[in-house]
C-alpha positions in Angstrom: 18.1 -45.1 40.2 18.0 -46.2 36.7 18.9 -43.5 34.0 16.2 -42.1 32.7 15.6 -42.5 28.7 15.0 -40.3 25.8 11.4 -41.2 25.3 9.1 -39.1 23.1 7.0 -36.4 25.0 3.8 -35.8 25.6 3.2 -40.1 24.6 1.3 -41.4 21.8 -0.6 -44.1 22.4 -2.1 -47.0 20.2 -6.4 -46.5 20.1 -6.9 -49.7 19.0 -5.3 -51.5 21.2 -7.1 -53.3 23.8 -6.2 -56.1 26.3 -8.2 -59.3 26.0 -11.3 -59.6 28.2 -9.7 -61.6 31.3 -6.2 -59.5 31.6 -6.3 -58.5 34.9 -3.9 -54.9 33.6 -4.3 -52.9 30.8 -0.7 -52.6 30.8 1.0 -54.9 32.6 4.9 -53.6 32.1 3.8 -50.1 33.6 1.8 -51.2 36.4 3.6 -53.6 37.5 7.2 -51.7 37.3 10.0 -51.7 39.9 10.3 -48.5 41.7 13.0 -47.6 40.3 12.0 -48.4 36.5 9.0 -46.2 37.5 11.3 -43.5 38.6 13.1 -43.3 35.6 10.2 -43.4 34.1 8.2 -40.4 36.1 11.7 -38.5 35.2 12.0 -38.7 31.9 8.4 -37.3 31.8 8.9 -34.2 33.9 11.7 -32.9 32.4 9.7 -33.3 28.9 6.7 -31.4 30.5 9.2 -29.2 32.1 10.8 -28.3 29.1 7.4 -27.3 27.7 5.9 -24.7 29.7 9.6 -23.8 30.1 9.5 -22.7 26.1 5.6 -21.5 26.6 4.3 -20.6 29.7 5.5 -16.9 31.1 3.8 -17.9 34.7 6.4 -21.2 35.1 9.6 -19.5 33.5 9.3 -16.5 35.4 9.0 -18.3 38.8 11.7 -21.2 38.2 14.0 -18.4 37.1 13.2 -16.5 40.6 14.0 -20.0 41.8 17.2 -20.4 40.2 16.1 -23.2 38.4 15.8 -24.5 34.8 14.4 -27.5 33.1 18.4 -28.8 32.9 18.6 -28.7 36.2 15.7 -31.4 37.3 17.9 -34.3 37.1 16.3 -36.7 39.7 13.3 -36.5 41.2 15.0 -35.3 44.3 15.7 -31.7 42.1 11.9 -31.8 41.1 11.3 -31.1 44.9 13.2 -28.0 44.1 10.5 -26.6 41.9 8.2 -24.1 43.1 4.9 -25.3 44.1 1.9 -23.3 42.8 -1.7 -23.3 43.9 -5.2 -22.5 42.9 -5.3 -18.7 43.8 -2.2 -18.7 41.4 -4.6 -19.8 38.3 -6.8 -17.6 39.6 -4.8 -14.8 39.6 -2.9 -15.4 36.4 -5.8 -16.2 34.8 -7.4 -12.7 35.6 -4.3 -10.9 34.4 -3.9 -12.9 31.3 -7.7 -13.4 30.2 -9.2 -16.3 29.2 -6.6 -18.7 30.1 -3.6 -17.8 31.8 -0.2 -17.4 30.6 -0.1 -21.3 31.6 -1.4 -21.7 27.9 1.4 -23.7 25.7 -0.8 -24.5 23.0 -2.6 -22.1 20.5 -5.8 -21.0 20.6 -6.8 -22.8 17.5 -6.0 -26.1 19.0 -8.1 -25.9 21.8 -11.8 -28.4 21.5 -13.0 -28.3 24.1 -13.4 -25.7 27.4 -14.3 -26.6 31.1 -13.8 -25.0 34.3 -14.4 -24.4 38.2 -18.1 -23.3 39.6 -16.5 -20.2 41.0 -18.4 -20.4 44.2 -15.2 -20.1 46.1 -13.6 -17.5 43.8 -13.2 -16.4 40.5 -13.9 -19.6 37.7 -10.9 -21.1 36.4 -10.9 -22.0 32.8 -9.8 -25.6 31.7 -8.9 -25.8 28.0 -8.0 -29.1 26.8 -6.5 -29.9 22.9 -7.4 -32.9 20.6 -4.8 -35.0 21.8 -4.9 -34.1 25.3 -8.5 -35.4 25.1 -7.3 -38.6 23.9 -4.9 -39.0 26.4 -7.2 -38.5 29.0 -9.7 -40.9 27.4 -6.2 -43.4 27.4 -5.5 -42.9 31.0 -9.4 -43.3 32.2 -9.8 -46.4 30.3 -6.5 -48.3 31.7 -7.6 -46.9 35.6 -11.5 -48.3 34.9 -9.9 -51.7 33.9 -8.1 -51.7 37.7 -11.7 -52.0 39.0 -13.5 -54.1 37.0 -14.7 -52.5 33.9 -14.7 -54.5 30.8 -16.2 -53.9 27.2 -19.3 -55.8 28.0 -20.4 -53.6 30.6 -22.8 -50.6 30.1 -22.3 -47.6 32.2 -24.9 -45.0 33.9 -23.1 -41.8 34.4 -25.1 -40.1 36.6 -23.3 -36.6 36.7 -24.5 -33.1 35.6 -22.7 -32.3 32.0 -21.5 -28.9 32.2 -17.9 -26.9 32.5 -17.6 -30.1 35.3 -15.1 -32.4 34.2 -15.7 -35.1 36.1 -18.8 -36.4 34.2 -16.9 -36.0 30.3 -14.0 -37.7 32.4 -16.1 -40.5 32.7 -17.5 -40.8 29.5 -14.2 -40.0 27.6 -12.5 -43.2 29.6 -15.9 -45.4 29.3 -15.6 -45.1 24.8 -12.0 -45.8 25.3 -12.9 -48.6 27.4 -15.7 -50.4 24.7 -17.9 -49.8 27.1 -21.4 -48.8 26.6 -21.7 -45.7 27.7 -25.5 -44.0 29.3 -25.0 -40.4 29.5 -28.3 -39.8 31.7 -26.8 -36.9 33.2 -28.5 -34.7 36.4 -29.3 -31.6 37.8 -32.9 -31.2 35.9 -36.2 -31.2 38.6 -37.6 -34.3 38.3 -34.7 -36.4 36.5 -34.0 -38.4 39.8 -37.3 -40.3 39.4 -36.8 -40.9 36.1 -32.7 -41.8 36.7 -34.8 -44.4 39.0 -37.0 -46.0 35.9 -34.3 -46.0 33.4 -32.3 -47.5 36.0 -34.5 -50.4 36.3 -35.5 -50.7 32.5 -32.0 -50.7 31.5 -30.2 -52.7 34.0 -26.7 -51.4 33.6 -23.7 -53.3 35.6 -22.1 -49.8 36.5 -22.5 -46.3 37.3 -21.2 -43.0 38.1 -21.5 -39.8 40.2 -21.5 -38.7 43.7 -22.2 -40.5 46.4 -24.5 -38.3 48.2 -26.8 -38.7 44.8 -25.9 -42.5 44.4 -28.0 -42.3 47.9 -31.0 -40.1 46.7 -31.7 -42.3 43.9 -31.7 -45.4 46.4 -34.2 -42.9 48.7 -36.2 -42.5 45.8 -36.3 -45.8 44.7 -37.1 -47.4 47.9 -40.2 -44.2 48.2 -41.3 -46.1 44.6 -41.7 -49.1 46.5 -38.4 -50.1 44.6 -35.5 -52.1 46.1 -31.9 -50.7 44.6 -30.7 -53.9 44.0 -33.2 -54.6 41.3 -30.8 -52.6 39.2 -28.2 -55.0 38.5 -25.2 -52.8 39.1 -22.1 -54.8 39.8 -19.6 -51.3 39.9 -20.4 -48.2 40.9 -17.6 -45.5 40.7 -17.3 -41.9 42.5 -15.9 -38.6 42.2 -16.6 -35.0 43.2 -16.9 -35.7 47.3 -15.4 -37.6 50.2 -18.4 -40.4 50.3 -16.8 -43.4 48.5 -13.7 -43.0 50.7 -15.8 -42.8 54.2 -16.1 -46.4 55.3 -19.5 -45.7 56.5 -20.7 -44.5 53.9 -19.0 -46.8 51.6 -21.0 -49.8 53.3 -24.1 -48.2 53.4 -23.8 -48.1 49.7 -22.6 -51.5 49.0 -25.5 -53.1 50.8 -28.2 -50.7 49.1 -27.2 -51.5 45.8 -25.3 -54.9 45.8 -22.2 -53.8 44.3 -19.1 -52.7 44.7 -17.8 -48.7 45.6 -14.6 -47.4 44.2 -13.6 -44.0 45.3 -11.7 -42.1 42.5 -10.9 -38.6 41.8 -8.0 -36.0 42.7 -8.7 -32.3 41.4 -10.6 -30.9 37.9 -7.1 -29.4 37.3 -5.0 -32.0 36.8 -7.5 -34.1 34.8 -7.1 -37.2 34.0 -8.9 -36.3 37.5 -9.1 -40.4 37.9 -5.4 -40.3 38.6 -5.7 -41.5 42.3 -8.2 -44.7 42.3 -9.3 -47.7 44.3 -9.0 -51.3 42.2 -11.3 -53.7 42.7 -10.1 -54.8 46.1 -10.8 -51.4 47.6 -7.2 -51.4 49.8 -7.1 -47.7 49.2 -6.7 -45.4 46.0 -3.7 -46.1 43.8 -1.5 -43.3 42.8 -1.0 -43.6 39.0 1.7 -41.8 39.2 3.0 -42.7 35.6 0.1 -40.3 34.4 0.2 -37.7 36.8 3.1 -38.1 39.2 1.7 -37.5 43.1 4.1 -36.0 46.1 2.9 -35.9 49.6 4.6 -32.7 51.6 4.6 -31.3 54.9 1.7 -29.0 55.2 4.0 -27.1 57.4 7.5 -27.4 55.9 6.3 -27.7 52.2 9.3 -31.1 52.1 8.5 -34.3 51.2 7.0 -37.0 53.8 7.5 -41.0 54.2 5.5 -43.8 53.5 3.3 -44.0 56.4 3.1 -40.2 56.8 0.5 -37.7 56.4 0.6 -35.0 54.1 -0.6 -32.6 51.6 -0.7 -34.3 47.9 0.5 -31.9 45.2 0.3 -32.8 41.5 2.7 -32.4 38.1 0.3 -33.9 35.0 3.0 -35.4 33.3 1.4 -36.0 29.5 -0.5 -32.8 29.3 0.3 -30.1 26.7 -2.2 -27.8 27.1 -2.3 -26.0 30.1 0.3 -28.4 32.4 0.0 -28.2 36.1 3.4 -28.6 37.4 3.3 -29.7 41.3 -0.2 -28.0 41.7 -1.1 -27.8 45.6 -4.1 -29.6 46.3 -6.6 -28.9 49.2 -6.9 -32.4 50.7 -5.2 -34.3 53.4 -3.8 -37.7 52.5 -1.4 -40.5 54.0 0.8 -42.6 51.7 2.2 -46.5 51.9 4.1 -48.4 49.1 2.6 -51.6 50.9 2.1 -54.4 48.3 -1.6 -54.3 47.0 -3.6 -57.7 46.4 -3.9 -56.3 42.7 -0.2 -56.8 42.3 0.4 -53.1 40.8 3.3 -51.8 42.6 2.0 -47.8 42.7 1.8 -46.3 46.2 -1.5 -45.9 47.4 -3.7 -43.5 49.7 -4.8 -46.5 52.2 -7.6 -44.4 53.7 -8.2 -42.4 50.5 -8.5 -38.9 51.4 -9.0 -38.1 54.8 -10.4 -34.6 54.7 -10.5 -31.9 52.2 -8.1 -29.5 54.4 -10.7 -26.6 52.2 -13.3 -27.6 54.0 -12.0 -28.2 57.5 -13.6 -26.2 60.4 -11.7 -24.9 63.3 -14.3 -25.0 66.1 -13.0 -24.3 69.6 -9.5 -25.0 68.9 -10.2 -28.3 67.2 -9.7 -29.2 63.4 -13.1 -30.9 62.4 -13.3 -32.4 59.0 -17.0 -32.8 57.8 -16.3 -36.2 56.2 -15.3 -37.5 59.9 -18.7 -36.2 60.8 -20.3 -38.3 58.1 -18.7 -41.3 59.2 -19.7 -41.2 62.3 -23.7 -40.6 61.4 -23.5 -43.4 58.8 -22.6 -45.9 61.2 -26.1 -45.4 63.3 -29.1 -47.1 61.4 -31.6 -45.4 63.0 -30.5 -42.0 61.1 -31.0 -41.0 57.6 -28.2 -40.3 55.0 -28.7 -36.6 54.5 -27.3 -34.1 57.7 -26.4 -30.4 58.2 -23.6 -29.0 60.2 -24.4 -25.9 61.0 -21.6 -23.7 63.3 -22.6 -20.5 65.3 -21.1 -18.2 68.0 -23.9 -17.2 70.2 -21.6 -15.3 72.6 -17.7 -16.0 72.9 -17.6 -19.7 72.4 -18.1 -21.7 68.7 -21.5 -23.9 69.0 -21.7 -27.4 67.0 -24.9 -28.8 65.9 -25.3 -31.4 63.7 -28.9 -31.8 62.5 -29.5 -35.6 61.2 -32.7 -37.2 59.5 -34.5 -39.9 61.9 -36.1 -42.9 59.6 -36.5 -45.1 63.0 -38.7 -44.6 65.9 -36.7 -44.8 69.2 -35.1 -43.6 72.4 -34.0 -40.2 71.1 -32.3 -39.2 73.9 -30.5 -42.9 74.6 -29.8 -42.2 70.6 -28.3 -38.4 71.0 -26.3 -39.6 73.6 -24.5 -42.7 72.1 -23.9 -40.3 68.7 -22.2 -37.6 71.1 -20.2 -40.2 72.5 -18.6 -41.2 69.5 -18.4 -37.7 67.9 -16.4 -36.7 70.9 -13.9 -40.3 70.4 -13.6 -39.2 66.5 -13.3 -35.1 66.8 -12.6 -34.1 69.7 -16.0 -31.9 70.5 -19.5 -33.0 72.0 -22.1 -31.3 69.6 -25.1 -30.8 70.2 -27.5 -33.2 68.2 -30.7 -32.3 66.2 -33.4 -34.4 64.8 -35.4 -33.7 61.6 -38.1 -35.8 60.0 -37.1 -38.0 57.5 -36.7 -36.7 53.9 -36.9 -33.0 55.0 -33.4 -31.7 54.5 -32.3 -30.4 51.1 -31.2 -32.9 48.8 -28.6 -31.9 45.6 -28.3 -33.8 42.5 -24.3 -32.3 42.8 -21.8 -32.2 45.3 -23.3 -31.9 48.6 -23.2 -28.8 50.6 -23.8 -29.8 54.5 -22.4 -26.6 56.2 -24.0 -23.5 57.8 -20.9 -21.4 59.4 -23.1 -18.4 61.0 -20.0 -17.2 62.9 -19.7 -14.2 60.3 -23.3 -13.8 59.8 -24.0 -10.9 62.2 
């Protein structure tokens, strides 16, 4: 490994600078490293982050010291596997003893701009406070991951995404000014905003956008009920974050050929923001890990050690230019599998070929078997004769788990032929032969956010 350098830390970077219209990197040296120069690289930053929250943050000193570790003692990345993981009931907790945000905060009070934070449906909220320059760098790292898929100055950008404590739609914007782009906050979440996302869409004519892809889909729904083919929109890009859509191939084709353009799945966790840290480029062969920004390991769910290339795994995050409140190898919920294979792009970052494969939060033990809802989804999407929207909805009637997946039917037919070719290939992809339920087309509930599909009654009684 190459020695690692005395660099400044957190980075500064240059906002005027900008790559000429037809450079295929932002930044060529970084992206196109040597593993090893990007080792030494990744180092450098952690112990600088390290040394940080070392001086500031009570909740990392006290558990590296129970550890036996300090910052001196990360000398290759082989010691950072030493560190203690931490997780999101951590912040949680932490964050309740040491009101408003955690004794995770290195920076004062008076430098914080701007706050964000979890919905809290799954627990208490978490509070995200970000600084001035942490901002920027965000805005920095955004920018040079929306050039890897196609986004130039000359493009104008929909961002269809609720703006709230979610980070994912200031994410967007932040990286989109950065960028040159032009930026159209429409926003969602306001009855009646998806018809007019439709009109504006049309009027406007931007070449990208961004959301979910569960709402990408009810503004095509809508459009078509308008009498109004998606394509007439002129979008060339359309980004995603929030859900598992973009990364289901199903899904990913059904909204390539509604809208004409192309569908990069982004996004790792509102934590760890720049969230856009793990990203497809513009030839879709997976989601990059950019790990020069936030440096990504892939561990054991079992074991908590490190896996291979070519292994599947649980990725956990260390934000490496992040001052604020720095997440230092933050346990994610997702399952993942990693390869160093060479990319068409030519940047030489490992990548998640099948982007995430299931959010391990939201997998379902039914009967014995794991069942992720986004294989569930894949498998619907590839029938024409169903809708886009479904419910999973899981019940114990007596001793056994019952699966029924109710899905929307926009094509007459043979139902039964129909139920019986989706069970078929639900039992190939999970494992379990649910039973299959069909409802008229348009009549289950839509979301302008991330899409909730599950009904678990097995608690109910």
């Amino acid at each position: 490994m190459i020695a690692a350098q005395r660099r400044p830390w957190p980075p500064a970077y240059d906002r005027s600078y900008r790559p000429a219209d037809d450079a295929p990197y932002w930044d060529r040296a970084r992206e196109t490293m040597s593993a090893d120069e990007r080792a030494a690289l990744i180092l450098a930053k952690i112990q600088g982050v390290m040394a940080w929250a070392w001086e500031r943050a009570p909740f990392y000193r006290t558990r590296w010291q129970a550890a036996g570790l300090e910052p001196g003692d990360v000398k290759s990345l082989d010691d950072f596997a030493r560190v203690p993981t931490i997780t999101k009931a951590d912040l949680r907790a932490d964050q309740a003893a040491n009101p408003p945000f955690g004794s995770y905060l290195c920076v004062e009070r008076s430098e914080i701009v701007r706050v964000h934070g979890t919905s809290g449906t799954s627990g208490r909220p978490t509070a995200f406070a970000w600084s001035g320059d942490d901002y920027e760098r965000i805005a920095e790292a955004h920018a040079r991951i929306m050039w890897s898929f196609g986004l130039r100055p000359s493009d104008t950008v929909f961002i269809g995404s609720i703006f709230s404590l979610y980070v994912g739609s200031w994410g967007a914007l932040a990286g989109v000014e950065r960028l040159g782009a032009a930026a159209f906050p429409f926003g969602a979440g306001v009855p009646g905003m998806t018809l007019q996302a439709v009109s504006w869409l049309r009027q406007m004519r931007p070449s990208a956008f961004y959301g979910t892809p569960s709402y990408a889909l009810r503004i095509a729904e809508t459009a078509r009920a308008e009498g109004i083919d998606p394509r007439e929109f002129g979008l060339r890009i359309m980004f995603f974050s929030g859900e598992p859509g973009a990364g289901i191939q199903a899904t990913k084709r059904i909204i390539e050929e509604t809208f004409g353009a192309i569908c990069i799945d982004s996004g790792s966790m509102g934590e760890v923001t720049p969230w856009m840290n793990i990203t497809e480029c513009e030839h879709r062969t997976g989601m990059h890990l950019w790990q020069d920004i936030v440096y990504a390991e892939v561990l054991d769910r079992r074991t908590m050690l490190p896996v291979p290339y070519g292994s599947a795994g649980i990725p956990v995050y260390t934000q490496l230019e992040r001052r604020t409140q720095p997440m230092i190898r933050l346990v994610s919920g997702d399952l993942a599998e990693w390869t160093d294979a060479p990319c068409p792009c030519g940047r030489t970052y490992p990548r998640f070929p099948r982007g995430i494969i299931g959010r391990i939060d939201d997998m379902l033990v039914v009967r014995g078997e794991n069942v992720y809802p986004s294989a569930i989804e894949d498998v619907l999407h590839t029938f024409d004769e169903l809708g886009t929207e479904f419910e999973i909805v899981i019940t114990r009637p007596q001793a056994l788990d019952e699966l029924t997946v109710v899905a929307e039917l926009v094509a007459p037919g043979d139902e039964d032929d129909l139920r019986a070719r989706i069970v078929a290939r639900m039992k190939r992809q999970i494992g379990i032969r649910p039973a299959i339920e069909f409802a008229p087309a348009g009549s289950l509930r839509r979301t302008d956010l991330k899409s909730r599909r599950v009904r678990d009654e097995r608690n109910a009684r």
